[in-house]
C-alpha positions in Angstrom: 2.6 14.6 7.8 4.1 14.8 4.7 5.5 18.2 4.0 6.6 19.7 0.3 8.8 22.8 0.3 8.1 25.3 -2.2 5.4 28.1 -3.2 1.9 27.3 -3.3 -0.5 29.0 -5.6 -3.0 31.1 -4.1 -6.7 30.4 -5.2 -9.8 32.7 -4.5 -11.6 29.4 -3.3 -10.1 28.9 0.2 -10.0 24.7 0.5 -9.8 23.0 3.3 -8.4 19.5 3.4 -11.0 17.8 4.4 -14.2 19.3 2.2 -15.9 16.4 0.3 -16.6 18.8 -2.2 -13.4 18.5 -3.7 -13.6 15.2 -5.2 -10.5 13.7 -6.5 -10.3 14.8 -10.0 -10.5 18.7 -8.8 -8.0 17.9 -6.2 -5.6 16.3 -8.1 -6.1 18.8 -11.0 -5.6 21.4 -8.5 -2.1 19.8 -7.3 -0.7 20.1 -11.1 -1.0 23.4 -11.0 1.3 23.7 -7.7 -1.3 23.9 -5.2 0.1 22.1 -2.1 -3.3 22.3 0.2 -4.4 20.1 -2.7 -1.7 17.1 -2.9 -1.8 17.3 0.7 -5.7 16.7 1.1 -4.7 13.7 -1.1 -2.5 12.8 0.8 -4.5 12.8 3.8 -7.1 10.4 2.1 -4.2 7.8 0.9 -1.5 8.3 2.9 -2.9 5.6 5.9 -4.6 3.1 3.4 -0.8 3.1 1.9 0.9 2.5 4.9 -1.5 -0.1 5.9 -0.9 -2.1 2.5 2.8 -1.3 3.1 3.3 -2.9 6.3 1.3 -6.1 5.5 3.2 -6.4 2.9 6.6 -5.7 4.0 6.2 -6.5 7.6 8.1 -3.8 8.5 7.6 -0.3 9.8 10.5 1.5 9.3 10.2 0.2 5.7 6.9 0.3 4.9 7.3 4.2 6.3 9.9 4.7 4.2 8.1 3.2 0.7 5.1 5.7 1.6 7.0 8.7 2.0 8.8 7.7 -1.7 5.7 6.7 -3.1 4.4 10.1 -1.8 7.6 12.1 -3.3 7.3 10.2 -6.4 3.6 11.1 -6.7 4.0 15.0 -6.5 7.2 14.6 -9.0 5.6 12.3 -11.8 1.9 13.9 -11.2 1.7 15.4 -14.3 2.2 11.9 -16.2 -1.2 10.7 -15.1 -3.0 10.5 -17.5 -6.5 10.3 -15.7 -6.6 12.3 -12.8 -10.0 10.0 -11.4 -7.5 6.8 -11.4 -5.0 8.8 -9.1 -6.1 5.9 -6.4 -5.0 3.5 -8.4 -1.8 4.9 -9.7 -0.7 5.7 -6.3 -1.1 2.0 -5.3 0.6 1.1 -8.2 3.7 3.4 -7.3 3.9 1.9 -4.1 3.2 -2.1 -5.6 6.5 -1.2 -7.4 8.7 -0.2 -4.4 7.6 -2.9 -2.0 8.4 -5.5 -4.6 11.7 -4.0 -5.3 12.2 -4.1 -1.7 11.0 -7.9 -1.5 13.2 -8.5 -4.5 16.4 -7.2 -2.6 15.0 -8.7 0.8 15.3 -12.4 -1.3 19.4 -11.7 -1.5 19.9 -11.4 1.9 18.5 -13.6 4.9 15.6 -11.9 6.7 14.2 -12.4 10.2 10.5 -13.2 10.8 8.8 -10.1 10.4 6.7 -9.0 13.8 3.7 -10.1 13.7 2.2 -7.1 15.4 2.9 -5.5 12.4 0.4 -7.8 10.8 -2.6 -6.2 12.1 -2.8 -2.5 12.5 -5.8 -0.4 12.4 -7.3 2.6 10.4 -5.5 5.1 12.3 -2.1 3.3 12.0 -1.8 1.7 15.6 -0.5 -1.8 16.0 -2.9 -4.1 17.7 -1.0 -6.3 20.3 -2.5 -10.3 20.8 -3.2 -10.5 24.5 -3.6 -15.1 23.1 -0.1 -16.8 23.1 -1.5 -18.9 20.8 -2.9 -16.7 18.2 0.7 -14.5 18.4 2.3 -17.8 17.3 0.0 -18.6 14.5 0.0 -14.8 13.4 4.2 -15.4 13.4 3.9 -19.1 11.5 1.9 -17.2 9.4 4.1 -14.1 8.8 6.9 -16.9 8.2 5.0 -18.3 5.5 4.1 -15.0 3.8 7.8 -14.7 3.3 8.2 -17.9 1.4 5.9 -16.4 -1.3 7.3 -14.6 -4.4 7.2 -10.6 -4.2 4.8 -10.6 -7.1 2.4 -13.4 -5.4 2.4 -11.7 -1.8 1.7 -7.8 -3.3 -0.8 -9.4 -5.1 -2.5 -11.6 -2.1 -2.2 -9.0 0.1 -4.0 -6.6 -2.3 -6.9 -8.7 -3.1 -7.1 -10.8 0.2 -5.7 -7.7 3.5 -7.0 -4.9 1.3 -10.3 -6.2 -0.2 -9.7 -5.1 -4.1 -11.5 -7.2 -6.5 -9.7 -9.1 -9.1 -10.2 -6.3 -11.7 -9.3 -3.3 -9.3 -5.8 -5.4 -8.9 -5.3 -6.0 -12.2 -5.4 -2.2 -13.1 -3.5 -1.2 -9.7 -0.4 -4.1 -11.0 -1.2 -3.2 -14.9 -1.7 -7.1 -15.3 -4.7 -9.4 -17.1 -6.9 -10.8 -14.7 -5.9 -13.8 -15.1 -2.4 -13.2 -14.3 -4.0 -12.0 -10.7 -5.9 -15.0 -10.2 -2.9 -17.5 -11.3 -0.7 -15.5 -8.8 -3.8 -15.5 -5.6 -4.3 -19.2 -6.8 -0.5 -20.4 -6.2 -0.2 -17.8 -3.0 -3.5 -19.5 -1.4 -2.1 -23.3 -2.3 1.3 -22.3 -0.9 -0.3 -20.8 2.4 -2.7 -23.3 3.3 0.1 -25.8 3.0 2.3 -23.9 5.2 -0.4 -23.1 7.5 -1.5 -27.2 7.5 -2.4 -28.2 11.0 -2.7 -24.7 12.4 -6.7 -24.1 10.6 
């Protein structure tokens, strides 16, 4: 769990993480004004979905642990420069767009294993799913192999839109890009992966 150390405010409403009745406007509100219970009910609701979009994206877990917990730092630092506390969802993605693409940017200097392809598929609550097929296993690590052939911008953006199910719009906002820039980049990513992934379909 992520874990901030300083003074929280007291409120005379006791929240608990986990009360639907602080939507996410109130909560993040709330966190501005130095009230940890707050960023961390917001960080319960994120903090998974971000790790899932990390690791598909990086293929890593150490670093795709390590981009949520700066995203996450980064978020409580810079809260105050958000504008629109009800886009906080996006903004957060946004943050953590950033630092995976950086981190695919750097990866492109260096030569870079195959990620694990366990890492792939994970569920909700984090766990890696392992494939009991051979088969399947060496499709899923063709298929990693190709993902890394694809630009950082093209593979945030696929994975955004085709692993994480936002719409061409919601990616647009999330990457502060047209909409047509999002489906240029899915366009090239799906030609380039169906290519790779010729004969294996």
């Amino acid at each position: 769990m992520f874990v901030l150390i300083t003074v929280a405010v007291a409120y005379d409403v006791d929240m608990t993480r986990h009360d639907d009745r602080f939507d996410i406007v109130t909560l993040v509100v709330r966190a501005r004004e130095g009230d940890i219970d707050a960023f961390e009910a917001l960080v319960d609701r994120y903090e998974t979905k971000l790790l899932r979009f990390c690791l598909r994206t990086l293929g890593d877990r150490h670093d795709a642990e390590d981009v949520v917990q700066d995203t996450l730092v980064q978020a409580w630092k810079s809260l105050n420069a958000l504008s629109e506390p009800a886009a906080f969802g996006t903004w957060i993605y946004r943050l953590a767009s950033n630092k995976c693409t950086d981190l695919l940017r750097r990866r492109m200097a260096r030569p870079s294993d195959v990620q694990d392809p366990d890492d792939m598929s994970i569920h909700a609550d984090g766990r890696v799913s392992v494939e009991k097929s051979v088969e399947a296993r060496t499709a899923l690590q063709h298929f990693s192999a190709v993902l890394q052939t694809l630009s950082s911008e093209q593979r945030v953006t696929w994975v955004l839109h085709q692993m994480e199910g936002l719409s061409y719009a919601e990616v647009a906002k999330t990457l502060g890009i047209s909409e047509g820039s999002v489906r240029g980049r899915i366009h090239r990513a799906r030609t380039a992966i169906m290519e790779g992934m010729e004969g294996w379909t």
